[in-house]
C-alpha positions in Angstrom: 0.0 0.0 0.0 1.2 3.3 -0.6 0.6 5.0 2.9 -2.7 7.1 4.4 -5.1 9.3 2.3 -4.9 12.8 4.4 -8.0 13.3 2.8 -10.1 11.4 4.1 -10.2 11.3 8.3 -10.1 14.0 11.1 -8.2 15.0 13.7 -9.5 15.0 17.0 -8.3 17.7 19.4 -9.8 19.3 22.6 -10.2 22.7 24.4 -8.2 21.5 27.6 -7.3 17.9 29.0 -9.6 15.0 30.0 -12.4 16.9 28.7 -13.9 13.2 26.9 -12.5 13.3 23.4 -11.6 9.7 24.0 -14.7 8.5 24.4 -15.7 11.1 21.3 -13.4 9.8 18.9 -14.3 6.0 20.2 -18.1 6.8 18.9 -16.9 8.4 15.5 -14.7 5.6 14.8 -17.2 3.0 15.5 -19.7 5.2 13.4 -17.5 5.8 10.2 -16.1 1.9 10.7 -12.9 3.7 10.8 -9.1 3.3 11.8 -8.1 5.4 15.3 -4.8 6.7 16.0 -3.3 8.3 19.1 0.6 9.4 18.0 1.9 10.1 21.1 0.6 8.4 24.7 1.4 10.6 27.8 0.7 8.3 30.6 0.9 4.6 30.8 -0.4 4.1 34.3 -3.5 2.8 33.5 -5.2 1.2 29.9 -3.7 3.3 27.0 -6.0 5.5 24.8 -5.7 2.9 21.9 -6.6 0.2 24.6 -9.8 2.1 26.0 -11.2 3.0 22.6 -10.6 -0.6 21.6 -12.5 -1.4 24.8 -15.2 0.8 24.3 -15.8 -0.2 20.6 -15.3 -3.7 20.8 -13.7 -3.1 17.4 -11.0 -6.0 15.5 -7.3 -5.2 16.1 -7.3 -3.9 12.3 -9.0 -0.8 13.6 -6.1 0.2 15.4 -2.6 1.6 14.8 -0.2 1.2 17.6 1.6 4.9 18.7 4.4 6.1 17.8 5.9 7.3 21.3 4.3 5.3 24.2 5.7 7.5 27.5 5.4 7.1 31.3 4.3 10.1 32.9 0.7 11.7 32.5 2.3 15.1 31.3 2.9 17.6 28.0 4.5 15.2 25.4 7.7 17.5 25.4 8.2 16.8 29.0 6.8 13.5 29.2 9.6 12.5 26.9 12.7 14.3 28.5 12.1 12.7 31.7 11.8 9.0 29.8 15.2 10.4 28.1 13.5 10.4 24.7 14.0 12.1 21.8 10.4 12.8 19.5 11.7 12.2 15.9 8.5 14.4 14.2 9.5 12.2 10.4 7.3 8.7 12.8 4.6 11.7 13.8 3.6 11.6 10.0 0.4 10.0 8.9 0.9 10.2 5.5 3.5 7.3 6.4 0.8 4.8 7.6 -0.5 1.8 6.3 -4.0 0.6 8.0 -4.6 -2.7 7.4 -7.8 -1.6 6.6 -8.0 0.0 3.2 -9.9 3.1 2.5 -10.9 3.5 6.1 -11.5 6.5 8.1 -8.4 8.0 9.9 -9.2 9.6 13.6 -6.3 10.8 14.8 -6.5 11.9 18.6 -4.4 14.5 19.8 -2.7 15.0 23.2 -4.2 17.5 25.5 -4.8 20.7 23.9 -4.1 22.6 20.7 -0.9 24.6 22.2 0.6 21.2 23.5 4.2 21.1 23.2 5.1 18.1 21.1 9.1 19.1 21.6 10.6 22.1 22.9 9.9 23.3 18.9 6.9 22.2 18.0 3.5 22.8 19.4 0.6 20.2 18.3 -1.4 22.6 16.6 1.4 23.2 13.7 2.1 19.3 13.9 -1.7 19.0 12.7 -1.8 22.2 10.3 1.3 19.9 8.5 -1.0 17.2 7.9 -3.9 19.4 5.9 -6.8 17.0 8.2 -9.9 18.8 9.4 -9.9 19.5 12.7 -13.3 18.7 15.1 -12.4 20.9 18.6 -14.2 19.0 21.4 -15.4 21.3 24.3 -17.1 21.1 27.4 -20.8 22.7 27.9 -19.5 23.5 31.0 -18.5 26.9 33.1 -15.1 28.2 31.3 -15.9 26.7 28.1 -17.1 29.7 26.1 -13.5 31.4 26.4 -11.3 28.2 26.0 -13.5 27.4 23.0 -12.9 30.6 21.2 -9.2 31.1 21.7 -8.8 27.0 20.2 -10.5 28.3 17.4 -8.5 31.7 16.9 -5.7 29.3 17.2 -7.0 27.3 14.1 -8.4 30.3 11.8 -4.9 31.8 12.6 -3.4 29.2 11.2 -6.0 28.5 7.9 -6.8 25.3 9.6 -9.9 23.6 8.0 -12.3 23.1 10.6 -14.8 20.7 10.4 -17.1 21.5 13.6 -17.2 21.7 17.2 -18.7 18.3 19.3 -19.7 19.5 23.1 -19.6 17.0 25.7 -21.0 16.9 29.0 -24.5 18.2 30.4 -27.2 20.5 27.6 -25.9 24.3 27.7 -28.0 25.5 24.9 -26.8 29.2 25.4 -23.1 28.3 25.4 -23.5 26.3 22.9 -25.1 28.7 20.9 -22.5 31.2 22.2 -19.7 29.2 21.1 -20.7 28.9 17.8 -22.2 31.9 16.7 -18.8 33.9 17.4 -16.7 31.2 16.4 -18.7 30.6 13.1 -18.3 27.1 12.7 -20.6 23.9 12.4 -22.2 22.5 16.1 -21.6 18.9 15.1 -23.3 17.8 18.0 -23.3 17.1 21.9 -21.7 14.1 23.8 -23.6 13.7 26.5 -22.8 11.3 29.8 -23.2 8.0 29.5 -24.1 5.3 32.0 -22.0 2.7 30.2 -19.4 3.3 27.8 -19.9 0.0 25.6 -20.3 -0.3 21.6 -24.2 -0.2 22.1 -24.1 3.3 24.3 -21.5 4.7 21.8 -24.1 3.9 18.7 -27.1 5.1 19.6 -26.0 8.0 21.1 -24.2 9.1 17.7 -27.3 8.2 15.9 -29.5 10.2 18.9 -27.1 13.5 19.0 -25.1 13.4 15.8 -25.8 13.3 12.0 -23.6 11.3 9.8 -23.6 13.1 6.9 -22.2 15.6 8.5 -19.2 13.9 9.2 -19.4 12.2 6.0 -19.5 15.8 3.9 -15.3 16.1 4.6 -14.9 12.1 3.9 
């Protein structure tokens, strides 16, 4: 195979940490029957990303690409890696690269942390993704703070002419900050992630088909 269509997959990225973009990009790759990758893993504590969304889909191994940098401590990549005395070669960080054993699938590619990560002391994650030419989907929370953090992620992107596909909330209905968000942001609501009571292949597909509307996804694919 000759590597990764750019063209056709997003990249997942998130207003702040631990804000559920995990379980997010778990539900849109078991709804585009896609092929998930997370390039670097900060954090090896407990399950990995990759491990959790394999979990939580129930998907074949074939749906999975194993990372690129797997590193100990829960922190920025850039540090995380110093302190494992490792040195982030950007050249693995390219998708372009890959082979998914599954042809013409779906790539969702799940960032680390936030858009103004540090991948290495050069390179933040948000010029790592403008380098791949994928839409972006910015996942926010609904809650308290999120208005603010939501806006400068996407000042961040428009800076940048990032292609921006939409912006999924998660947690608890905020119809005014949802509105908020995307009225002065001008982008596409994709949809909201609500909380789930199990976080299982069945939970994960019908709340996509309850909240979220495949062709909207499908319209960048």
């Amino acid at each position: 195979m000759g590597g990764l269509d750019l063209t056709n997959g997003f990249i997942v990225s998130g207003t702040d940490t631990e804000i559920g973009k995990t379980v997010f990009s778990a539900m849109l790759t078991l709804a585009l029957k896609g092929v998930y990758w997370k390039p670097i893993q900060s954090g090896l504590e407990e399950l990995s990303d990759t491990e959790t969304v394999r979990r939580m889909t129930g998907l074949s191994l074939g749906h999975f690409l194993p990372e690129a940098y797997r590193l100990n401590t829960p922190a920025s990549p850039h540090y995380s890696a110093e302190l494992d005395d490792v040195e982030i070669d950007v050249s693995r960080l390219d998708p372009a690269k890959l082979e998914p054993e599954i042809a013409n699938a779906p790539m969702i590619i799940e960032g680390a942390g936030g858009l103004l990560v540090p991948i290495t002391r050069e390179l933040l994650t948000i010029d790592l993704f403008k380098s791949w030419n994928m839409p972006v989907i910015l996942c926010a929370r609904t809650s308290l703070g999120t208005i603010n953090h939501s806006l400068l992620s996407v000042e961040a992107l428009k800076a940048r002419d990032m292609e921006i596909a939409g912006i999924v909330f998660i947690g608890d209905e905020n119809p005014d900050n949802e509105r908020t968000i995307t009225e002065f942001a001008g982008v596409t609501n994709l949809g909201r992630l609500p909380r789930l009571p199990e976080l299982d292949a069945k939970n994960l597909r019908e709340t996509f088909n309850n909240h979220f509307k495949l062709g909207e996804f499908g319209a960048f694919l």
